[in-house]
C-alpha positions as CSV (number, residue, x, y, z in Angstrom):
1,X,90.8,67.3,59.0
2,X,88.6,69.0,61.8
3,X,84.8,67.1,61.9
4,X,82.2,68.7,64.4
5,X,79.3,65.9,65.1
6,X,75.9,66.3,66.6
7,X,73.5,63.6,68.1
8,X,70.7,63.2,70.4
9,X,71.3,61.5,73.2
10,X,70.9,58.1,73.3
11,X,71.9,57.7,69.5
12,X,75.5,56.1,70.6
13,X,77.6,58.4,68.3
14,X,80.4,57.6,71.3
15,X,80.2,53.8,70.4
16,X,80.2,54.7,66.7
17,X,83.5,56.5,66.8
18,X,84.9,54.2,69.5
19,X,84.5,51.8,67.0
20,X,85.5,53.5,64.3
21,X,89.0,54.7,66.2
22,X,89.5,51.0,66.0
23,X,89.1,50.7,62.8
24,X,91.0,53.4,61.9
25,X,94.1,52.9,63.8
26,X,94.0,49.5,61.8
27,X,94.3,51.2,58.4
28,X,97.1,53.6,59.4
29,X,95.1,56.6,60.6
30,X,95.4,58.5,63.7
31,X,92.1,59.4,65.4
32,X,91.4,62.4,68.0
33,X,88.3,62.8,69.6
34,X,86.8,65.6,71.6
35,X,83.9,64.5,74.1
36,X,82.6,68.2,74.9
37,X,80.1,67.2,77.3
38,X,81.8,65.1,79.2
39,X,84.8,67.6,79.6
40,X,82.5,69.9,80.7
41,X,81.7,68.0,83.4
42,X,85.5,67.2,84.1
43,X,86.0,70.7,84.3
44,X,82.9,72.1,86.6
45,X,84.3,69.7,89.2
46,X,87.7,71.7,88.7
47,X,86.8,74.7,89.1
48,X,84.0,73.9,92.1
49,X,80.7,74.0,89.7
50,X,78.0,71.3,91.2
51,X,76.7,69.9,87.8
52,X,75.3,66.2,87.5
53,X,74.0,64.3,84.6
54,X,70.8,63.9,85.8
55,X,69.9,68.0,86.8
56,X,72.5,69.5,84.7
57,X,70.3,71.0,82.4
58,X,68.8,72.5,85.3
59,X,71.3,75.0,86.0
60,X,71.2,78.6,84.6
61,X,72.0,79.0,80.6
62,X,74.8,81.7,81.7
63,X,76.8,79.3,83.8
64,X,76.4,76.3,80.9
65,X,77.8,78.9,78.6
66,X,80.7,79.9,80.6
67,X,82.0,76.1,81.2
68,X,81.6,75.2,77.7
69,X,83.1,78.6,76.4
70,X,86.4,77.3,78.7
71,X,85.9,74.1,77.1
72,X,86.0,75.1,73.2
73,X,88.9,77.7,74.4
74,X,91.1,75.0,75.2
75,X,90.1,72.8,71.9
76,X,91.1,75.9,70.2
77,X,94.2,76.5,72.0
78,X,95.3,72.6,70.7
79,X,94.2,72.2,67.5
80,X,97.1,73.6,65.3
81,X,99.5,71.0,67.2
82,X,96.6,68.3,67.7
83,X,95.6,68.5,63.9
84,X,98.8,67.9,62.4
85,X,99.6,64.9,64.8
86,X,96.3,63.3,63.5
87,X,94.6,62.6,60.4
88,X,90.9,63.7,61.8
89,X,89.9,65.3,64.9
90,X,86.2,65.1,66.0
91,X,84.6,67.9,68.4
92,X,81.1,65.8,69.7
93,X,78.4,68.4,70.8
94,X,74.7,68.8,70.6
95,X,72.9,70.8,68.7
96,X,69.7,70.6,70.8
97,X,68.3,69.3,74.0
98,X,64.4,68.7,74.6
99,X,63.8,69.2,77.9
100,X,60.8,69.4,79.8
101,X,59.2,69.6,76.2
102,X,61.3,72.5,75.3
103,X,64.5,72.9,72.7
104,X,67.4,74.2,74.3
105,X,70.4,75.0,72.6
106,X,73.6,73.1,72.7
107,X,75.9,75.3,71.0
108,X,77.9,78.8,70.8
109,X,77.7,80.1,67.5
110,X,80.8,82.1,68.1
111,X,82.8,78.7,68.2
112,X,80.9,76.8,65.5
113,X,82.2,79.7,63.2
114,X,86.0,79.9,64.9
115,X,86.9,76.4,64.9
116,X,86.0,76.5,60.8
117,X,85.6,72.5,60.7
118,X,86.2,71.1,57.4
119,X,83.2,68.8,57.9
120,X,79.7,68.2,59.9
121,X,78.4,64.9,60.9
122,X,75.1,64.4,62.4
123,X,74.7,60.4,64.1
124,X,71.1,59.1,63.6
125,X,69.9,56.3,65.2
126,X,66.6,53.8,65.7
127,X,64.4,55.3,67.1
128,X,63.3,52.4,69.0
129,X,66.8,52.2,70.4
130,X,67.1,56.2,71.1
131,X,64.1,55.7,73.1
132,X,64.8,52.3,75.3
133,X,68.5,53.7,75.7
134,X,66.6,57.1,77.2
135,X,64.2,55.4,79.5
136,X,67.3,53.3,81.1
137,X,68.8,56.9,81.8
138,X,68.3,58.9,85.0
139,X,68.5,62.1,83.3
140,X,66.0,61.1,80.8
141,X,63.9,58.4,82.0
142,X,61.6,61.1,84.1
143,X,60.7,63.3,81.2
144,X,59.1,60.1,79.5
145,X,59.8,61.1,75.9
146,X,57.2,59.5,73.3
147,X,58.4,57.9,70.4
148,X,57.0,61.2,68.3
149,X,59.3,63.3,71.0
150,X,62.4,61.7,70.2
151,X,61.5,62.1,66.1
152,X,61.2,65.5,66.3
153,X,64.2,66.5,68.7
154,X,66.0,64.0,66.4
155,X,64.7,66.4,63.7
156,X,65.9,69.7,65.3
157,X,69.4,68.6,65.8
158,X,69.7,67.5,62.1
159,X,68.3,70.2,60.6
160,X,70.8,72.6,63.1
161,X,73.6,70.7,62.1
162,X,72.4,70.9,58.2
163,X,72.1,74.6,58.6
164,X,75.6,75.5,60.3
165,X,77.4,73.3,57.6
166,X,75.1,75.1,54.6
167,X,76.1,78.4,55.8
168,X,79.9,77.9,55.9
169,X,79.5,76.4,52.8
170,X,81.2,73.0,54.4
171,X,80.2,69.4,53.3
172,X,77.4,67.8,55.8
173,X,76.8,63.7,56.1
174,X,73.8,62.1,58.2
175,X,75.5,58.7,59.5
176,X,73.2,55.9,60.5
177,X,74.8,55.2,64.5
178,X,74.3,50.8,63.8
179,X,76.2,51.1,60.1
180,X,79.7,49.7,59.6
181,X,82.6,51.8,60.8
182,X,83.7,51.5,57.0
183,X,81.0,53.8,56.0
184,X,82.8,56.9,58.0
185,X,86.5,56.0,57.0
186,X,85.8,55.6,53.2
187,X,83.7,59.1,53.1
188,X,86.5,60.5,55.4
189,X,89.4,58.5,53.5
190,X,87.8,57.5,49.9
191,X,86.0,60.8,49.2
192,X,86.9,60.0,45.8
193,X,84.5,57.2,45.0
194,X,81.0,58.1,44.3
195,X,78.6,57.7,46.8
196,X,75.3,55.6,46.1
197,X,71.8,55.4,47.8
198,X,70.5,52.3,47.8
199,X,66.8,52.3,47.2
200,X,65.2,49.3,47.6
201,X,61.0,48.3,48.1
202,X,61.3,47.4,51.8
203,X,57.8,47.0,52.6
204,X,57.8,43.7,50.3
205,X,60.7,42.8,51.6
206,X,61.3,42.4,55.1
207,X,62.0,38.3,55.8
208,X,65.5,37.0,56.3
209,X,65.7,35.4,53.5
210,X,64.3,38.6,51.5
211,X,66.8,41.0,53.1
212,X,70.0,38.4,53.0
213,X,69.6,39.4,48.9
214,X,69.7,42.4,49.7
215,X,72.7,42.3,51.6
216,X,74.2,40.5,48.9
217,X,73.7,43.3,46.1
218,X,75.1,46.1,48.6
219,X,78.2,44.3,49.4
220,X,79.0,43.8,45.3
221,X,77.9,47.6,45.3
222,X,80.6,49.0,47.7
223,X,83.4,47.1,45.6
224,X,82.2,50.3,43.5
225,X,80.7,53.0,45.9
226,X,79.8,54.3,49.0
227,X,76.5,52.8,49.8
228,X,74.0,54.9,51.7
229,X,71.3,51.7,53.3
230,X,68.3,53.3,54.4
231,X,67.9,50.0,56.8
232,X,70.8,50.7,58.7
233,X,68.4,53.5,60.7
234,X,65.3,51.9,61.0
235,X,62.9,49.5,59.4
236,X,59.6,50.9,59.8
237,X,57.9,48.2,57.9
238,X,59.2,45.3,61.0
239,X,57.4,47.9,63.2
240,X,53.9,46.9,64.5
241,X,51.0,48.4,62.9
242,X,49.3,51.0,66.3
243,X,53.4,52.2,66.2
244,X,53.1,53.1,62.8
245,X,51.7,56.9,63.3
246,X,51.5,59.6,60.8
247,X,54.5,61.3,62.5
248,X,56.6,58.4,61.9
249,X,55.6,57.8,58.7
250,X,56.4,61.6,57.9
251,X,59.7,61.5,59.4
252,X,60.5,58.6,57.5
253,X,59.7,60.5,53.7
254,X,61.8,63.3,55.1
255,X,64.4,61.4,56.1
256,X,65.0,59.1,52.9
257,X,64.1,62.1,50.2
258,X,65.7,64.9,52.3
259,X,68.9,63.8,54.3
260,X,69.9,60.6,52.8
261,X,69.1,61.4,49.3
262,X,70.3,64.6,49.4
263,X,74.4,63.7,50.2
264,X,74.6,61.2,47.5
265,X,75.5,61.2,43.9
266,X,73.5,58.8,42.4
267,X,70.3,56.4,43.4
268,X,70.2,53.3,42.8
269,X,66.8,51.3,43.2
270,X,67.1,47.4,43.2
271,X,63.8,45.1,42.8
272,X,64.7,41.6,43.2
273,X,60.8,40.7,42.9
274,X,59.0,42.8,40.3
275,X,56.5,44.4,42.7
276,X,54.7,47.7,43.2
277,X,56.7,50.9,45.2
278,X,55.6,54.3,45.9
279,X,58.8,54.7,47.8
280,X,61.1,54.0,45.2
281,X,59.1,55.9,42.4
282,X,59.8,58.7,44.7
283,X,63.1,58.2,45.4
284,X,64.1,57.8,41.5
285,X,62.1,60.9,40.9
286,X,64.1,63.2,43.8
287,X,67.0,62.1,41.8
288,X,66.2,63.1,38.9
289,X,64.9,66.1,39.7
290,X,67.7,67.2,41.6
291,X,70.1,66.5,38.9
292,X,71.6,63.4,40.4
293,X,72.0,59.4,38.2
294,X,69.1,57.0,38.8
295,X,69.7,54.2,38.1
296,X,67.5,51.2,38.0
297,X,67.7,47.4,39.1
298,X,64.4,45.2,37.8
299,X,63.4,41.6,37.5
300,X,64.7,40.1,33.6
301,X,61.5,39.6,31.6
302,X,59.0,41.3,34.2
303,X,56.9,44.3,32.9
304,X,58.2,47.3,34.4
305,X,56.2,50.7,34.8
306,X,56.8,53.5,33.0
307,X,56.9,55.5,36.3
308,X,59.6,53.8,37.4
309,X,61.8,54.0,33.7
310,X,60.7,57.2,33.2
311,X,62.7,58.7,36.2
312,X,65.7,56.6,35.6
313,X,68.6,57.6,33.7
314,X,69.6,53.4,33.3
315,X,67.5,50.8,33.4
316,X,69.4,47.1,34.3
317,X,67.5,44.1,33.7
318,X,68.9,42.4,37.1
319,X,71.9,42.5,39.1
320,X,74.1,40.4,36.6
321,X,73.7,43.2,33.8
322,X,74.4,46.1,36.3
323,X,77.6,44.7,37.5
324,X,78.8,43.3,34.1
325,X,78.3,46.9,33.3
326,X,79.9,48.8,36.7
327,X,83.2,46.1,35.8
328,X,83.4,47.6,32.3
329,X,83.3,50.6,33.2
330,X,85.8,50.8,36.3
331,X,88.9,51.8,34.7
332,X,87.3,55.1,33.6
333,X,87.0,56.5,37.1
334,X,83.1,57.8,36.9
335,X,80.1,55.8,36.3
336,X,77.5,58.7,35.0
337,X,75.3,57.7,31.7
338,X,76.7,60.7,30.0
339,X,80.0,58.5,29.8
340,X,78.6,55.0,28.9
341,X,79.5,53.8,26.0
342,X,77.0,53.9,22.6
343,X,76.0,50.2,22.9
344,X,75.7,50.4,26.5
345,X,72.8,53.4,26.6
346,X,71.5,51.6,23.5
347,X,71.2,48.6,25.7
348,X,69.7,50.7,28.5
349,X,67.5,52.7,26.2
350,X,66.3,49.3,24.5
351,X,65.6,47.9,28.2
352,X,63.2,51.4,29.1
353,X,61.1,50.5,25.7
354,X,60.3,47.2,26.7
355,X,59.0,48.2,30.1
């Protein structure tokens, strides 16, 4: 399996597969991993080429080109040996650069298209953390990139990646840099299971105690699926309030309804409080409307609004009833409505009414 990731820098996609090799070699799996920017460097000093991590995006485009043309020719070169030694070999690039408030591209097209990877990956990360990891960085520290900066260019480089992977018809994941190295190896290794978003009203929920819960319900979720968490890249609601800018906000909605949302199968929205959110009506309703299961989570005995049913293919009167439910159902290998027994959609039918 060939895997071409993207990232911004600073989003530490090389401590993310580090850990992941780990974790990997652990369950029997042999990991290879292309760093293309650091042979690029390894190779300039072969060949007598002056580049440094601070000023290399200072030299000409022509001269970047040629080293990193060498580079993908030698990748090529291995890969029919290296891919049947290993069961997944990752080639790390970058889609875009911003520098001196300008995208630059990262990438040969030419190369993209010949290596034919079986799958994209772009790394996301905090964008608090992108932007304290850039300001300890020579390279980056000078161009004094805004919180709204790094947003965008971590905007770009998804969208790129989304676009290459759309037009070679390949599959295309957005992977949160601080989530568990299980989350790659079971959508690498487990593409069988389904995989879940887990929608959840976070603004209402954002103390320990509140989000320990939380934790709870997604670990009984993955005995099922592959859970998408939304917190894993960044709680905006723990942010302070002047931090909390339109742009952010925006990027958020886009990155919940449009990325996350998007490479799942199903949503499902959990309410341990019965509590008013815009977010989640929003989430249910991208489901719906784009033809995937929503399913919904909600308080036993709270009123429930009709907004909230209305999207939802399932409605479960608290965790206890979903997983009696998911434990039934686990021998059948699929989890959509269409396949739940009579009683079952009578139950969930019955549970809509009430709300």
């Amino acid at each position: 399996m060939l895997i071409i990731t993207t990232a911004i820098s600073g989003s530490d996609r090389k401590g993310y597969l580090s850990r992941f090799e780990e974790f990997a070699k652990k369950n029997g799996k042999k990991i290879k991993i292309y760093h293309v920017g650091q042979m690029m460097f390894e190779h300039a000093h072969a060949i007598g080429i002056h580049f440094t991590p601070e000023n290399v995006l200072n030299a000409p485009p022509a001269v970047i080109n040629a080293v990193r043309s060498a580079i993908f020719e030698k990748i090529a070169s291995e890969l029919p040996k290296v891919l049947k030694q290993h069961h997944a070999v990752f080639i790390n690039i970058h889609a875009m650069f911003f520098w001196r408030k300008v995208f630059i591209r990262a990438w040969d097209n030419y190369y993209v298209s010949q290596l034919n990877p079986d799958l994209f990956l772009a790394f996301v990360d905090d964008i608090i953390s992108i932007n304290k990891q850039l300001k300890s960085r020579k390279q980056w520290k000078r161009e004094n990139l805004t919180i709204g900066d790094t947003l965008l260019w971590r905007n770009v480089d998804v969208e790129m990646t989304a676009s290459w992977a759309e037009m070679m018809r390949k599959k295309f994941y957005v992977i949160p840099s601080p989530s568990k190295e299980k989350l790659l190896y079971r959508l690498l290794f487990e593409s069988h299971l389904e995989k879940v978003y887990a929608a959840m009203p976070l603004t209402n929920f954002t103390s320990p105690k509140d989000q320990a819960e939380v934790d709870k319900f997604i670990a009984k979720l993955e005995k099922y699926f592959i859970v998408i968490d939304p917190r894993e890249i960044e709680l905006v609601e723990q942010w302070k309030p002047h931090m909390r800018t339109a742009a952010v906000l925006h990027q958020i909605v886009n990155r919940d309804l449009y990325w996350l949302i998007k490479q799942v199968d199903r949503v499902i929205a959990y309410f341990p409080k019965a509590v008013s959110s815009p977010g989640v009506v929003n989430e249910l309703r991208e489901a719906h409307e784009t033809n995937k299961e929503a399913w919904l989570v909600y308080p036993k005995g709270a009123a429930v609004s009709p907004f909230l049913t209305y999207y939802s293919n399932m409605v479960f009167r608290g965790p206890n009833e979903l997983f009696k439910f998911l434990s039934a159902q686990k021998g059948s290998g699929s989890f959509s409505a269409k396949e739940v027994e009579p009683e079952m959609r009578e139950k969930g039918e019955k549970n809509k009414r009430k709300g």
